[in-house]
N, C-alpha and C positions, 0 to 999 in steps of 0.2 A: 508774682513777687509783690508781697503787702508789705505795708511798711511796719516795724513795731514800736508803738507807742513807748514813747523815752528812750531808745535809744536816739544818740547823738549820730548824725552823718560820720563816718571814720574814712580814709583808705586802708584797704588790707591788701597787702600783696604778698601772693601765695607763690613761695617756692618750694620747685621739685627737680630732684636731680637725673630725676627713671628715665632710661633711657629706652624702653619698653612700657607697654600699659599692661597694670599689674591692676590687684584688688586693692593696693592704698589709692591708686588714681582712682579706681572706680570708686570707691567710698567720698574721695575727694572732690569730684564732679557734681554726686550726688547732693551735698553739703550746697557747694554754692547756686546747684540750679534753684536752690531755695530760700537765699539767703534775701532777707527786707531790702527795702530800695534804697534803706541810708548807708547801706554797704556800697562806695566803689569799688571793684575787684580790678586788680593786674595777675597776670599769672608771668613769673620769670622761671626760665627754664634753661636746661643744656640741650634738650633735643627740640627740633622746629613739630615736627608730627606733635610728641606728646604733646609740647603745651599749647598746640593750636587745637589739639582736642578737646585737651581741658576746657580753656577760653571757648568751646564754643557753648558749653550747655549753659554757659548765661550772657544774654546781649549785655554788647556794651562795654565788654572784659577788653581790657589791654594783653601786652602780651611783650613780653622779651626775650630774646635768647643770645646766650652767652657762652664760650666757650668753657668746659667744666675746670677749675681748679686744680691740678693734677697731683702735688702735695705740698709738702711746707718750702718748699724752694720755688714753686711757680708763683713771684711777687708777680709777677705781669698779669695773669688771672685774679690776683687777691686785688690790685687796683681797680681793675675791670671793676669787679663787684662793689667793688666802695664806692666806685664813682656812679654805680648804677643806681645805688641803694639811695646815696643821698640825694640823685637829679632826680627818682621817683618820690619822694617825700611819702612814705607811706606813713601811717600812723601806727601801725602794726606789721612786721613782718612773720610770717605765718609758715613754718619748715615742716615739709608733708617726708617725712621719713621713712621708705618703703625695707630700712635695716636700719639697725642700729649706729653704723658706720655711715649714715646716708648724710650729705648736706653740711659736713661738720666742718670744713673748714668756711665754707659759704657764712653759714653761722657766726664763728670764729670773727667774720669780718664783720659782719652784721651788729656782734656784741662789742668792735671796738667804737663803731658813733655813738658819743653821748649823747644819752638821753632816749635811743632807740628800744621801742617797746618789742622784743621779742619772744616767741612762742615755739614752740618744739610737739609736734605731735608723732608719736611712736606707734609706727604700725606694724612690726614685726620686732620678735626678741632674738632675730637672729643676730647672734653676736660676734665680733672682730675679735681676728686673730691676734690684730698687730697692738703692740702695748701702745704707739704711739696714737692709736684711735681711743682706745680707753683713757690713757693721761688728756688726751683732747676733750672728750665727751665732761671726764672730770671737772673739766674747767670752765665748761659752756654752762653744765647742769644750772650749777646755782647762780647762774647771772641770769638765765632765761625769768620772764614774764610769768611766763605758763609751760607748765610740763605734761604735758596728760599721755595716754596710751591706749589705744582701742577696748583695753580689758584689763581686770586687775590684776589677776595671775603675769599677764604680760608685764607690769608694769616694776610688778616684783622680780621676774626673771631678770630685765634687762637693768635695775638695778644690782642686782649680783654679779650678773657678769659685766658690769662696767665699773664696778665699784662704788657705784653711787647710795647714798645715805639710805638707807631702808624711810619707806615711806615718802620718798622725794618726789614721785612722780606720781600724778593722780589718775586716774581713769576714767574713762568717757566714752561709753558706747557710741557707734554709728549706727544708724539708721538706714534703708534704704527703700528706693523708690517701690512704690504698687507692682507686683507683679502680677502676668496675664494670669486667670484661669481655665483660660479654654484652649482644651488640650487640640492640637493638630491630628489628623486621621490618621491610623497606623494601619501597616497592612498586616499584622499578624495578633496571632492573640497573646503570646507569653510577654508578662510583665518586663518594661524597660527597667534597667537601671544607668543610672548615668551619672556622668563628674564633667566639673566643670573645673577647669587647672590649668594654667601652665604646663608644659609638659617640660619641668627644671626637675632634676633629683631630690629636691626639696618637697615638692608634691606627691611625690610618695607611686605615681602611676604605675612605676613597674612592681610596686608591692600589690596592685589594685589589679594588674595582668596576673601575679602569681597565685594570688587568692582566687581570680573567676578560675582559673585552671581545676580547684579544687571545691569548686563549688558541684551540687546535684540537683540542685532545683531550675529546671529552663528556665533558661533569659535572654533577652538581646541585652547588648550593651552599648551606651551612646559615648564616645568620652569628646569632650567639646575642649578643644584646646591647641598651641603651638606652642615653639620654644624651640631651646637649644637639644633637646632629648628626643624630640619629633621620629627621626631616623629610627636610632637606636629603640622606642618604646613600638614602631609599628613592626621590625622585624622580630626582636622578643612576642608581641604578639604571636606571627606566624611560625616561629618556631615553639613555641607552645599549642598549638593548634587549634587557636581562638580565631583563627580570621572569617570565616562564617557565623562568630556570635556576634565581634565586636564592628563597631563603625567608629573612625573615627571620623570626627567632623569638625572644620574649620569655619570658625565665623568674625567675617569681616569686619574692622573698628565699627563701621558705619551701620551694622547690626548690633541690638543687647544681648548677650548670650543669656540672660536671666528668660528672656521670650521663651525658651526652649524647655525651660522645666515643669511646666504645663504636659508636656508630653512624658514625663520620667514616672514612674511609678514608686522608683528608690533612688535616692540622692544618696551617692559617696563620697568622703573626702578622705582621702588616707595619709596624708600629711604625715613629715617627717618631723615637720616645725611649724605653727603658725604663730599669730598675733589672735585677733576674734573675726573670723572669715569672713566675707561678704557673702560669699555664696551659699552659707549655709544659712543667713538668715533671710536670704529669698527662696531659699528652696520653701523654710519654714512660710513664710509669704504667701509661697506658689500653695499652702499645703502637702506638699511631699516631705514623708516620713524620711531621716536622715541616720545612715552610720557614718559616723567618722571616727578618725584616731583620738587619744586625749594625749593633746599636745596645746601650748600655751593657755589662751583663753575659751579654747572649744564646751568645758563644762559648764562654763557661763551663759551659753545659750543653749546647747542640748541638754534636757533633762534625760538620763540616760534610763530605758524604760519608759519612758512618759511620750515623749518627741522623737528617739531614734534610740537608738544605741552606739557607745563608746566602749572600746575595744584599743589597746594596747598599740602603739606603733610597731611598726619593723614585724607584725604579724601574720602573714598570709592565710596562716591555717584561724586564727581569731578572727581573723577580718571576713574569712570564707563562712564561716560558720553563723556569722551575724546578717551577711547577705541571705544564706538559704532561710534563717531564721522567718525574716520576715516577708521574701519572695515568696515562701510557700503559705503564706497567712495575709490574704487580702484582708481580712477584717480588721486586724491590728494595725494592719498598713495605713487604713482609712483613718480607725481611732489615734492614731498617732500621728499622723497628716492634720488634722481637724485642733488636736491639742499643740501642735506645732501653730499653726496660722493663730490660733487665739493667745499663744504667749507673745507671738510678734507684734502682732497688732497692737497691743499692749507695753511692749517691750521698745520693737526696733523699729522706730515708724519716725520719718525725716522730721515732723514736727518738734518731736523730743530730743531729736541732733542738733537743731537750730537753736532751739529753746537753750539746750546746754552750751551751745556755743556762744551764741549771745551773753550769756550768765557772766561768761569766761573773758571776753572781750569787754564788756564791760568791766569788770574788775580790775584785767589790764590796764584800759584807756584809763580808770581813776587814777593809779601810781604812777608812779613816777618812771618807769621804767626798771625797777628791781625785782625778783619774783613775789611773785603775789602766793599765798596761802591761802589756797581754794579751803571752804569749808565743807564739814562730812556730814551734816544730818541727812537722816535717809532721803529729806522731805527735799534735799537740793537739789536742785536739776541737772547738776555736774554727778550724779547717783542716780543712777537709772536702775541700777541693780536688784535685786532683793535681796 
């Protein structure tokens, strides 16, 4: 951790409501294990695991935990938070949103101290059912500091479905850390393919069992994950009659499961719904060629043909056929592996996370507390895109 010239010492205190580690905490972790030394960091949270996870990828991080908010009638948690917010004096409070619906009344409390510099970062466009999270979110939007969202497709989704001003929310790639390249021994020779997900109905897993069902080109199959679906996705396995292809394997907080893509030959992600994955831009990292669904911001980082292939959600037989595609063509594999690593590199790399994030904090720390109007020339740092 270097310091960067001109910026000003600030506190930032990062709140998260996840009650699980997801790919916004991963992205989230990633961020501060790099952030300059004029950053003090707090991490406030509702679960003790998460935010001590958080807090640990960079010494030095405070840490609180609070009972969550439960809705507009829990004034006893809405206290809590006021009183936490203003005995921490941060200079920035910093909302890591793993939904759309994430952190909102936290927020809420956050935007009622005057003078409090606040920021909203959007990492999925999955959207709330209930009108009263929408009429909330309405209300936050334009008081927040800074609005941004992993991707710009995302940023337009979840303005639509919350009703917010088209153009209101900006976009802001993530970055993530160096992934290994040295693949671990395997005992067989047919090509791995592997996902790295949750195992939530939201990640698409049992559309990624129905497709290997109809795939023809041998493969093993690795799928790296837990969750609430765990059960129910290994006995669908075995009653489709995958259990000799497929492995599922669990890896421990205190292991990276990005380690593990070194060994993958094809990276899938079959998503029902995302934001801009984490996982698929280390696959790209690792070098492994990727299919995934075109769902939120995933076109933004695969070039479809170039880096992997994107194929239609909810499609077992599309998704099957994009697997045999390039399981049975090691050469494209490689050339698509090699063109993945050199757009990342270029692309999603923590320096350029920081870089944007600082831009953004900065802009913040100058006003006053109202939202700021990031600017859009390509050449800004808050535009990572092409």
């Amino acid at each position: 951790m270097n310091g960067t010239p001109g910026l000003r010492p600030f506190h930032l205190l990062v709140y998260s409501d996840a009650a699980v580690r997801g790919g916004a905490e991963v992205t989230l972790v990633a961020l501060l294990s790099r952030l300059p030394r004029q950053v003090r960091v707090t991490v406030l949270g509702v679960e003790s695991e998460v935010v001590d996870w958080i807090a640990s990828h960079r010494s030095g991080t405070g840490t609180e935990v609070l009972p969550p908010i439960s809705d507009r009638s829990d004034l006893a948690g809405m206290r809590a938070h006021r009183r936490a917010f203003r005995r921490l004096r941060p200079d920035i409070i910093q909302f890591n949103l793993s939904a759309t619906w994430s952190c909102q009344w936290a927020m809420a409390v956050a935007l009622s101290i005057p003078g409090q510099r606040v920021v909203a970062v959007e990492n999925s466009p999955l959207a709330s059912q209930h009108a009263t999270s929408r009429r909330l979110k309405r209300w936050t939007s334009p008081r927040l500091a800074g609005h941004v969202a992993v991707g710009e497709h995302t940023a337009r989704m979840i303005e639509g479905s919350s009703g917010l001003r088209p153009g209101s929310i900006d976009h802001l790639y993530h970055g993530v850390e160096v992934v290994t390249h040295d693949p671990p021994p395997r005992s067989g020779s047919e090509p791995i393919v592997g996902s790295i997900a949750r195992h939530d109905p939201v990640k698409g897993i049992d559309v990624l069992l129905d497709a290997l069902a109809l795939t023809t080109r041998p493969s093993q199959v690795v799928l790296i994950g837990d969750g609430p679906e765990h059960g129910a996705l290994r006995a669908r396995c075995s009653a489709l009659g995958l259990d000799d292809r497929v492995e599922f394997r669990e890896v421990p907080w205190s292991e990276r499961a990005r380690d593990h893509l070194a060994g993958f030959d094809l990276f899938v992600l079959p998503s029902r719904l995302e934001g801009f994955p984490v996982t698929i831009m280390e696959a790209m990292l690792a070098g492994v060629p990727v299919v995934a669904t075109d769902v939120g911001s995933v076109r933004e980082s695969v070039s479809d043909g170039v880096t992997g292939l994107v194929v239609p959600p909810e499609d077992p037989g599309a998704l099957a056929a994009a697997i045999d595609e390039l399981v049975g063509d090691p050469g494209r594999r490689r050339a698509m592996g090699a063109a993945g690593l050199a757009e990342a590199e270029e692309r999603f790399t923590l320096d350029a996370t920081v870089d944007a994030y600082t831009a953004l904090w900065e802009r913040v720390l100058a006003g006053p507390g109202s939202r700021v109007v990031l600017p859009t020339p390509r050449s800004d740092p808050l535009r990572l895109g092409r």
